[in-house]
C-alpha positions as YAML, in Angstrom:
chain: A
units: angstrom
residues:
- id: 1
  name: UNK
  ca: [129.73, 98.53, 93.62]
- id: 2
  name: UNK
  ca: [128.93, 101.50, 96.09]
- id: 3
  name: UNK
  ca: [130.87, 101.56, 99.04]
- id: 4
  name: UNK
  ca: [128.35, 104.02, 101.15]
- id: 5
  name: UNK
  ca: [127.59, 102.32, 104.21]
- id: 6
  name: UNK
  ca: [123.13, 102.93, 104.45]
- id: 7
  name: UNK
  ca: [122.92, 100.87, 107.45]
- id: 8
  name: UNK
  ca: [124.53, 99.78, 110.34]
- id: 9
  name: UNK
  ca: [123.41, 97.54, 113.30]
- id: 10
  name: UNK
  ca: [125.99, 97.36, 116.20]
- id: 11
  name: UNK
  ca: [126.05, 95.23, 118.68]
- id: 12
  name: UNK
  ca: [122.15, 93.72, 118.46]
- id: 13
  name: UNK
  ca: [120.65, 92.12, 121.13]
- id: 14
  name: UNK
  ca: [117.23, 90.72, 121.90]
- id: 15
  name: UNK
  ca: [115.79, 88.41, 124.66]
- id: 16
  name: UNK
  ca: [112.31, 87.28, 125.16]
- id: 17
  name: UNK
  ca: [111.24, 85.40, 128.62]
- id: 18
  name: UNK
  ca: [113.96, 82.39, 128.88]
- id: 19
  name: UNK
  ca: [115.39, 83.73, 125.44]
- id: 20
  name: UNK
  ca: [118.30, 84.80, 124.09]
- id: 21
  name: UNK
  ca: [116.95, 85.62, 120.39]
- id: 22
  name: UNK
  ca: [120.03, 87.95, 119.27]
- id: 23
  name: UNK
  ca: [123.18, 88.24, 121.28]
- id: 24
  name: UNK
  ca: [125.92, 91.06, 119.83]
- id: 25
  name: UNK
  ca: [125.10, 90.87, 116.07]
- id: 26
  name: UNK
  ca: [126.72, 93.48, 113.70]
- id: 27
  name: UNK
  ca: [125.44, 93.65, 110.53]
- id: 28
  name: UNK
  ca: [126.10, 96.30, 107.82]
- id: 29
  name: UNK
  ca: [124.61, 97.35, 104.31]
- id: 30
  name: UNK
  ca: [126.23, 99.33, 101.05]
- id: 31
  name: UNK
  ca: [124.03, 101.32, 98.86]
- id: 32
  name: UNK
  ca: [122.92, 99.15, 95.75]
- id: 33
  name: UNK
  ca: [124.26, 95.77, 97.07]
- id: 34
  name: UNK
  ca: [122.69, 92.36, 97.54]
- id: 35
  name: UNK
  ca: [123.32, 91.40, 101.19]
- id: 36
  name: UNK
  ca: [122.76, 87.64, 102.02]
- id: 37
  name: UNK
  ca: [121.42, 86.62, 105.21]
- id: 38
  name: UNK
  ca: [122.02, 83.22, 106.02]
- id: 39
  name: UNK
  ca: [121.63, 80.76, 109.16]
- id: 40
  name: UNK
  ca: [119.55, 77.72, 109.97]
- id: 41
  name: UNK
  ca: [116.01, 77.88, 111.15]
- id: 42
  name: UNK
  ca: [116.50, 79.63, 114.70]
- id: 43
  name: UNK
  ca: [119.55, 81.31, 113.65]
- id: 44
  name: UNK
  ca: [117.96, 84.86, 114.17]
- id: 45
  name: UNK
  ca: [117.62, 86.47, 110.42]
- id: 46
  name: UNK
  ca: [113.93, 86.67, 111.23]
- id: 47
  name: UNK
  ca: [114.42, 88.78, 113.98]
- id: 48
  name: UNK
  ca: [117.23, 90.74, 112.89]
- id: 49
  name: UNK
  ca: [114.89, 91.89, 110.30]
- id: 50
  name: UNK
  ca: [111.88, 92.25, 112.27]
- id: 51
  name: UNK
  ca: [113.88, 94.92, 114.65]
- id: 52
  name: UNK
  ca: [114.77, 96.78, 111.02]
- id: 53
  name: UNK
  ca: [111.60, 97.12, 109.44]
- id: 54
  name: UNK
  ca: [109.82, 98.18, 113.52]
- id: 55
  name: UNK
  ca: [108.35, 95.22, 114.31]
- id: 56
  name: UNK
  ca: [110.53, 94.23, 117.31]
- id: 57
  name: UNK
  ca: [112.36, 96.51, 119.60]
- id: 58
  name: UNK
  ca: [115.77, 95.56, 119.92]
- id: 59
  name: UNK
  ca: [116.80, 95.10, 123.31]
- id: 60
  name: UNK
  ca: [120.55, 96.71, 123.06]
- id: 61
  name: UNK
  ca: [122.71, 98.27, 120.59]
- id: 62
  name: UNK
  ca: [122.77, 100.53, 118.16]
- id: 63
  name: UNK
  ca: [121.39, 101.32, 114.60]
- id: 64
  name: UNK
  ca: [122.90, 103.94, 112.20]
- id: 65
  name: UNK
  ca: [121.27, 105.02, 109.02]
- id: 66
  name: UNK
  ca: [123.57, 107.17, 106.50]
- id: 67
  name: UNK
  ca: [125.62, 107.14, 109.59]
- id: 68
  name: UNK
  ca: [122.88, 109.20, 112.13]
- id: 69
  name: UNK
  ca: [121.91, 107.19, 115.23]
- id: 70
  name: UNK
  ca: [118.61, 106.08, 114.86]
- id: 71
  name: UNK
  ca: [115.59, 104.07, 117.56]
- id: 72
  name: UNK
  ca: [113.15, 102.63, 115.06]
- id: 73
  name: UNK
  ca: [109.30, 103.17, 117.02]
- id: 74
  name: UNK
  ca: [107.46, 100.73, 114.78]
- id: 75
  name: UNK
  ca: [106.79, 99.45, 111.32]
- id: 76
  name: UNK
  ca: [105.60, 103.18, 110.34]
- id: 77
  name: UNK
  ca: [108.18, 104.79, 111.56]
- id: 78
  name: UNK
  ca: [110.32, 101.89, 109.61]
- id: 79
  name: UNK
  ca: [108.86, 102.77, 106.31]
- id: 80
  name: UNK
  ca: [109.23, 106.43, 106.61]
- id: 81
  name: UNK
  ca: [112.89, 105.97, 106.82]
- id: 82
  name: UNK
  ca: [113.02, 103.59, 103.47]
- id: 83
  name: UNK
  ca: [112.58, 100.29, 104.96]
- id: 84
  name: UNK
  ca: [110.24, 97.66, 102.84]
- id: 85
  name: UNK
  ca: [109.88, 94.59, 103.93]
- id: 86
  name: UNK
  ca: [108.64, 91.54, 101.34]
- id: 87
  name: UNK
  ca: [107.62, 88.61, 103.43]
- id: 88
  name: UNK
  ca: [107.18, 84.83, 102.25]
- id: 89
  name: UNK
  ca: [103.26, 85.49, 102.85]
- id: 90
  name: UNK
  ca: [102.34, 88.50, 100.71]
- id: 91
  name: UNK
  ca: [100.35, 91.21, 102.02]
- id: 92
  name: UNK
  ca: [97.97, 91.82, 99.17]
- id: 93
  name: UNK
  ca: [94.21, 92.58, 98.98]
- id: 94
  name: UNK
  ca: [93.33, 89.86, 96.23]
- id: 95
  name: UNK
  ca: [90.14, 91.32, 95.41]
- id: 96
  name: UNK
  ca: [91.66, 94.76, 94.56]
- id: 97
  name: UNK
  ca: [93.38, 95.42, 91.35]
- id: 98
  name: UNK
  ca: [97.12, 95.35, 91.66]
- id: 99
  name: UNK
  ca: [97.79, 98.74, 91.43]
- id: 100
  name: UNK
  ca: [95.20, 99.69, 93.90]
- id: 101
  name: UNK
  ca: [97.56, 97.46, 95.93]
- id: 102
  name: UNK
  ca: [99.84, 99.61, 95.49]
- id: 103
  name: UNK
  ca: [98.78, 102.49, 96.71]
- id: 104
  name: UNK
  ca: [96.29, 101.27, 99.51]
- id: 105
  name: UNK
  ca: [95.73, 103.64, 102.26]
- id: 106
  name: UNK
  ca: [97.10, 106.33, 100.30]
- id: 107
  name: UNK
  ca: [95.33, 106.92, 97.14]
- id: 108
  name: UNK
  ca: [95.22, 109.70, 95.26]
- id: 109
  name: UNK
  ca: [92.20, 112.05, 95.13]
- id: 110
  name: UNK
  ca: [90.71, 114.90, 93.51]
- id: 111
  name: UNK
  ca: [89.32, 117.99, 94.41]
- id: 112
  name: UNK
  ca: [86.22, 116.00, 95.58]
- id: 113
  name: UNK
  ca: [88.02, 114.28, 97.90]
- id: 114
  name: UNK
  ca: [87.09, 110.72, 95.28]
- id: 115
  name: UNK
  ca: [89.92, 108.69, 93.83]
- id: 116
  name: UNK
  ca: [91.51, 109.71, 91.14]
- id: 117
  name: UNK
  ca: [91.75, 105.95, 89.61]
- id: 118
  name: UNK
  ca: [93.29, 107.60, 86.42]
- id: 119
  name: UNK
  ca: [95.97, 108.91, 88.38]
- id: 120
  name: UNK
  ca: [95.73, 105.36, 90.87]
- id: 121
  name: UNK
  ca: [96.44, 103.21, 87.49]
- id: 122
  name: UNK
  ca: [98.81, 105.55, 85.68]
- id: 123
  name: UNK
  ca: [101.32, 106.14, 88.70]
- id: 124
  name: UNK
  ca: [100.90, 102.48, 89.37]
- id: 125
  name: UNK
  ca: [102.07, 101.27, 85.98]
- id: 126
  name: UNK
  ca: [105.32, 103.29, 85.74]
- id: 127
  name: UNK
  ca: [106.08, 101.89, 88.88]
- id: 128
  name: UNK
  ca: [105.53, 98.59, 87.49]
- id: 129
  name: UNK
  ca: [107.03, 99.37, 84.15]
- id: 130
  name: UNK
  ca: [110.39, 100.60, 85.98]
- id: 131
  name: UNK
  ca: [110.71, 97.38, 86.85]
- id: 132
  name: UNK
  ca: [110.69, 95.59, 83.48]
- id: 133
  name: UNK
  ca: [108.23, 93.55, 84.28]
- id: 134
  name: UNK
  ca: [105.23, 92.59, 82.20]
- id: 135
  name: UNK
  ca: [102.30, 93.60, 84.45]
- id: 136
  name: UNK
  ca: [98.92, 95.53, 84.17]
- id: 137
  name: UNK
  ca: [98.19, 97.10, 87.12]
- id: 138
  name: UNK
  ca: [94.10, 96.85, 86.51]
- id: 139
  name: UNK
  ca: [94.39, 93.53, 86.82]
- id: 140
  name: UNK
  ca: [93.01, 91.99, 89.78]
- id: 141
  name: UNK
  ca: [95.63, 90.50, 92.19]
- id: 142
  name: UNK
  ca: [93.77, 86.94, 92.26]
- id: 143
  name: UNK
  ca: [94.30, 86.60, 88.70]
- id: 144
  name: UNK
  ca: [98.41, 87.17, 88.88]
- id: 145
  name: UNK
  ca: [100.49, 84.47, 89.17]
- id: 146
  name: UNK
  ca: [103.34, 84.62, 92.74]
- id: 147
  name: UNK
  ca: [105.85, 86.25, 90.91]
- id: 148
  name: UNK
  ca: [103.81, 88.85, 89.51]
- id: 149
  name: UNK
  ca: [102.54, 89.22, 93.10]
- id: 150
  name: UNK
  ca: [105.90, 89.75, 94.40]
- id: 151
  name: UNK
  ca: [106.39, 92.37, 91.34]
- id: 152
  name: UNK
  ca: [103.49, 94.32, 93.14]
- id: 153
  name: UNK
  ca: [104.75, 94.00, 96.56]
- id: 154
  name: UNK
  ca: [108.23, 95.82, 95.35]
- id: 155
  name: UNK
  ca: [105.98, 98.06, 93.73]
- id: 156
  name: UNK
  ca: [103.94, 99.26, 96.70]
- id: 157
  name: UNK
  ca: [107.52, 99.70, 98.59]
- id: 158
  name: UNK
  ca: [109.46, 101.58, 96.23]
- id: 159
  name: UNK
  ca: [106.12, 103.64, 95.80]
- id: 160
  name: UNK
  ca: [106.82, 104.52, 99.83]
- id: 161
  name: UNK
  ca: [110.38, 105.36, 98.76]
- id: 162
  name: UNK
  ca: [112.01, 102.26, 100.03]
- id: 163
  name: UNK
  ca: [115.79, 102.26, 99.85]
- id: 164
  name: UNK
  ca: [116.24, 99.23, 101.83]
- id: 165
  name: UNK
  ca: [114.20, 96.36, 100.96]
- id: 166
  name: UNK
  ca: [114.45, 93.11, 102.69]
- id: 167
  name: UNK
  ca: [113.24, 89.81, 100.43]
- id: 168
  name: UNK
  ca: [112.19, 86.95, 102.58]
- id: 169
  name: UNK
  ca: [112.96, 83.51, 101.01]
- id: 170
  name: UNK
  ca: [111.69, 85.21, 97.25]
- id: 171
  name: UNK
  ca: [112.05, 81.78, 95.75]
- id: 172
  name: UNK
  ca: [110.22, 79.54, 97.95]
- id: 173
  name: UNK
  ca: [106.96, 79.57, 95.78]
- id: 174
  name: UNK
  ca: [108.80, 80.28, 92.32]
- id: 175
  name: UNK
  ca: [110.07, 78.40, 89.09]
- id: 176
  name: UNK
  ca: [112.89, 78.74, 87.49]
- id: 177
  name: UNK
  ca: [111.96, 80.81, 85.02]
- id: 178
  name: UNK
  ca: [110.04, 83.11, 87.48]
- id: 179
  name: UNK
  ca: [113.34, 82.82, 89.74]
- id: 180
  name: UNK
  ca: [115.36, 84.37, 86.85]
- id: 181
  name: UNK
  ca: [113.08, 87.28, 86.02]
- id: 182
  name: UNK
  ca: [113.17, 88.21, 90.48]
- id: 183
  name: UNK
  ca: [117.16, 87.95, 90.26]
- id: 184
  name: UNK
  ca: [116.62, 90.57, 86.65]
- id: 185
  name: UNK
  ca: [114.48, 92.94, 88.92]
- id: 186
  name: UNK
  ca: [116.76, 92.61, 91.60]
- id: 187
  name: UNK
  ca: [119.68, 93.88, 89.39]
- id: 188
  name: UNK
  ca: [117.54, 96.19, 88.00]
- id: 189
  name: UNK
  ca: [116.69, 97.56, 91.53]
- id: 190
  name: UNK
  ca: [120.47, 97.43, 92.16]
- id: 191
  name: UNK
  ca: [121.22, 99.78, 89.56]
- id: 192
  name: UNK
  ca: [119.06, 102.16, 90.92]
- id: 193
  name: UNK
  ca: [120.91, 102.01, 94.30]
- id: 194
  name: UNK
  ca: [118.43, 100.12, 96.10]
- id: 195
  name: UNK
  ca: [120.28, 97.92, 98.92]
- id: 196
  name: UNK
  ca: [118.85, 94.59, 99.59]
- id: 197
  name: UNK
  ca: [118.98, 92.31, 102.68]
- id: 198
  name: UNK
  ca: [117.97, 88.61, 100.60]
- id: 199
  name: UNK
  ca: [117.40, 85.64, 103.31]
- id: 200
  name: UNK
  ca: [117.35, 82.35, 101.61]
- id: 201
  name: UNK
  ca: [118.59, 78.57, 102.31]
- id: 202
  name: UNK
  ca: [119.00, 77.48, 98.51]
- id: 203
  name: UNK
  ca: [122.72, 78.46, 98.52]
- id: 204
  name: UNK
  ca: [123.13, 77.88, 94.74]
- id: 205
  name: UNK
  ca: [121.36, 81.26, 93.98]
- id: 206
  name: UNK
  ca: [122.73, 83.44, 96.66]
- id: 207
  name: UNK
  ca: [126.51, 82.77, 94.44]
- id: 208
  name: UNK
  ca: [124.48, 84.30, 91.47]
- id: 209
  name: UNK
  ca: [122.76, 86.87, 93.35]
- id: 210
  name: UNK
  ca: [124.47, 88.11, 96.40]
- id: 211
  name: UNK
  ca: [127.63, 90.74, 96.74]
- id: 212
  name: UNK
  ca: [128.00, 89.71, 100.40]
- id: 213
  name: UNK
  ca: [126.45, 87.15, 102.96]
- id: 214
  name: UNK
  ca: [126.37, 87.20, 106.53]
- id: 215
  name: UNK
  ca: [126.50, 84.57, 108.41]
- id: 216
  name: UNK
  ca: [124.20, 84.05, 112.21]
- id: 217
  name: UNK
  ca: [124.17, 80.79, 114.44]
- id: 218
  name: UNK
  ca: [122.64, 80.26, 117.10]
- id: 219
  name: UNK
  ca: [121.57, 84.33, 117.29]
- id: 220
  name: UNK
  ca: [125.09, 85.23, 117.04]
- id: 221
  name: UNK
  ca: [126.90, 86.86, 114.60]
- id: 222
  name: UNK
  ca: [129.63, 84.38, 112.54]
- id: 223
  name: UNK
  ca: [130.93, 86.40, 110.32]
- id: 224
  name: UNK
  ca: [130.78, 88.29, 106.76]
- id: 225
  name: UNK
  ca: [132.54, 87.64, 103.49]
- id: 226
  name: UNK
  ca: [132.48, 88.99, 99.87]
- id: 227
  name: UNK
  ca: [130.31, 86.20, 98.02]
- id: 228
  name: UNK
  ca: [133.37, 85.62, 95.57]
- id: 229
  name: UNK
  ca: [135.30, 84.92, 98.46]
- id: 230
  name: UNK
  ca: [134.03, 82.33, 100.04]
- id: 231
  name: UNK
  ca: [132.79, 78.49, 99.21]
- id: 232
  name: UNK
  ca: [129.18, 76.83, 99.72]
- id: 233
  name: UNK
  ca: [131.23, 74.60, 101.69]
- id: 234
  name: UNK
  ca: [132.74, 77.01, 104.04]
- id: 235
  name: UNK
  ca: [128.79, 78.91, 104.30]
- id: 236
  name: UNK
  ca: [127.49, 75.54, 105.28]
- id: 237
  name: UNK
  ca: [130.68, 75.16, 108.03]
- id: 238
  name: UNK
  ca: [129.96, 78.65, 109.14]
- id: 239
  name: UNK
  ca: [125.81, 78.11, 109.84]
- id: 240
  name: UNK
  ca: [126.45, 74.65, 111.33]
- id: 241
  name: UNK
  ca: [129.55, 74.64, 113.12]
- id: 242
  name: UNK
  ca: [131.01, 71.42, 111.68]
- id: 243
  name: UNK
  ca: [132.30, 69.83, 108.50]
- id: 244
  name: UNK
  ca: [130.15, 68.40, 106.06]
- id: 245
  name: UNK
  ca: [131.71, 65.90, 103.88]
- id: 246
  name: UNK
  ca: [127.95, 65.57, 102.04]
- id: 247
  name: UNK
  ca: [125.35, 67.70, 102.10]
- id: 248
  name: UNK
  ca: [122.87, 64.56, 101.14]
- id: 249
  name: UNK
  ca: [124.90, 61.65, 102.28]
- id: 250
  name: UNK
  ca: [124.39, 58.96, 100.17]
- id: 251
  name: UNK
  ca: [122.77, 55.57, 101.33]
- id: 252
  name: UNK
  ca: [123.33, 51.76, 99.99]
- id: 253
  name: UNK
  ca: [119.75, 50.49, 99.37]
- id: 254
  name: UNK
  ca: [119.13, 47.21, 97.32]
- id: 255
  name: UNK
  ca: [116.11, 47.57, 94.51]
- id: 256
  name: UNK
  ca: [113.99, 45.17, 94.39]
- id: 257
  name: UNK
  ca: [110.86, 43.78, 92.72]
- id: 258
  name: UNK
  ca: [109.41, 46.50, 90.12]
- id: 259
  name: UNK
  ca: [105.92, 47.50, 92.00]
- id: 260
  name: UNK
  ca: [104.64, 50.32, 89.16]
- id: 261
  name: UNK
  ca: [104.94, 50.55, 85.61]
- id: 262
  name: UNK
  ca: [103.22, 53.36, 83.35]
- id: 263
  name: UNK
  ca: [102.71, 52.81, 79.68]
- id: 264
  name: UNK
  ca: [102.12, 55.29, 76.81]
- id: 265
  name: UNK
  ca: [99.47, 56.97, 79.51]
- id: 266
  name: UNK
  ca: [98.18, 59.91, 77.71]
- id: 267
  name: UNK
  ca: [95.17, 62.38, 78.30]
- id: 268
  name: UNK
  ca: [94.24, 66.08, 77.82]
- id: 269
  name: UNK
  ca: [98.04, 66.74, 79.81]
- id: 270
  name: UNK
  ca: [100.02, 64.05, 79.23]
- id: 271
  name: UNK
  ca: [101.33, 62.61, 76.03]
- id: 272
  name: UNK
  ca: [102.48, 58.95, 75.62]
- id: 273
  name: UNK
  ca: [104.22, 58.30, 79.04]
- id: 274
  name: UNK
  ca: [106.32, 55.67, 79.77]
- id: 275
  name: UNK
  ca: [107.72, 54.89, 83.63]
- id: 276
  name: UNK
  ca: [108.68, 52.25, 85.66]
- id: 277
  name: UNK
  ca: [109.37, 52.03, 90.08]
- id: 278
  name: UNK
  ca: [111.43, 49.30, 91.59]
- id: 279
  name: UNK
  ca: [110.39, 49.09, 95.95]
- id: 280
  name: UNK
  ca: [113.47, 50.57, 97.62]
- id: 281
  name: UNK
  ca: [114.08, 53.18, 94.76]
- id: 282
  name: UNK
  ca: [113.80, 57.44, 94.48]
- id: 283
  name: UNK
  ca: [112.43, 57.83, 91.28]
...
């Protein structure tokens, strides 16, 4: 992996009224790595981010891209110095076609001054096609799936030049299927020496994913290790504070009586099935 340091944030702070949102966080980013940012609900990853991509202004510190000093104005400003942003809720238009998605707000035009929607579709697709995913960018967003609305979010930021794209729990609405063809654009992105802040709280995936993870609590900063480095259980010990002997502790509960039994139901989705719940019981 690339050592070059893109980003730096030193010593991030950020209070609202009666809040202490960020207190001294450092965080830092390679070119072409997968940086994991991980802490429980209230941590501060939210608006760690938020002051990257110019929707918050920090309150102190200091932020360095490719090592010059830099105050981020606003999202704009953000984006013109290679920050995308993916949220959980997509930004799309779902009555436009994907790859007028894409280039929304910016489309290009002939002489006329009309849209070139040759040009629109064309530009759109290698961007798609770059990242080996199977999408047609006249289709209209409604009618793609979350992944493939994902696919077009990357799209629209890497067609504004994003080198620093920050995913926003990627896998909340996805299957496992769709989760393995994000983490193949992902390493596809990598190789391209896109950087990528990934927040998540399913901690299996960040071990296949991630290079590095930083760890916040409480809006300070914990700590950061290589991902080979370091155990789930020392991660979860790190975000909480505390030892966790089990993640899901396990509880002693007597079944009982059987209160539901299905047998050979079948209709236009279901084929000959058989099931049976006891009270007391996780089925």
């Amino acid at each position: 992996m690339n050592n070059d340091i893109v980003l730096q944030m030193l010593h991030i702070s950020k209070t609202f009224p009666g809040v202490v949102a960020l207190d001294n966080v450092d965080f830092q980013l390679r070119k072409g790595e997968v940086h994991i940012l991980l802490g429980e609900n209230g941590a501060g990853k939210s608006t760690l981010v938020k002051i990257l991509s110019g929707a918050y202004q920090k309150t102190s510190g200091e932020i360095y891209f490719n090592k010059i000093n830099t105050e981020i104005k606003d999202p704009k400003h953000a984006q013109h110095l290679g920050v995308g942003i993916i949220y959980q809720e997509l930004n799309l238009v779902s009555h436009l076609s994907a790859g007028e998605n894409i280039f929304l707000g910016r489309e290009p035009g002939n002489k006329l001054g009309i849209i070139d929607y040759k040009k629109l579709f064309g530009e759109s697709q290698k961007l798609i096609d770059d990242l080996k995913v199977d999408i047609d960018t006249c289709r209209l967003v409604k009618d793609l799936g979350v992944a493939q609305q994902q696919m077009v979010e990357v799209a629209k930021a890497l067609s504004l030049n994003a080198q620093i794209l920050i995913m926003d729990e990627p896998t909340s609405a996805l299957t496992d299927q769709e989760i393995k063809e994000l983490f193949a654009t992902i390493r596809c992105l990598k190789s391209k020496g896109v950087s990528i802040i990934y927040i998540s709280h399913r901690l299996e995936e960040l071990f296949e994913i991630g290079d590095r993870v930083t760890v916040l609590r409480d809006g300070k900063y914990v700590g950061t290790h290589n991902i080979q480095d370091v155990t789930k259980s020392e991660l979860i010990n790190m975000m909480v504070n505390r030892e966790l002997k089990e993640q899901f502790p396990k509880q002693t509960v007597k079944i009982d009586d059987e209160i539901l039994r299905l047998e050979e139901v079948t209709n236009q989705h279901l084929h000959k099935i058989n099931l049976s719940l006891h009270r007391g019981e996780i089925l």
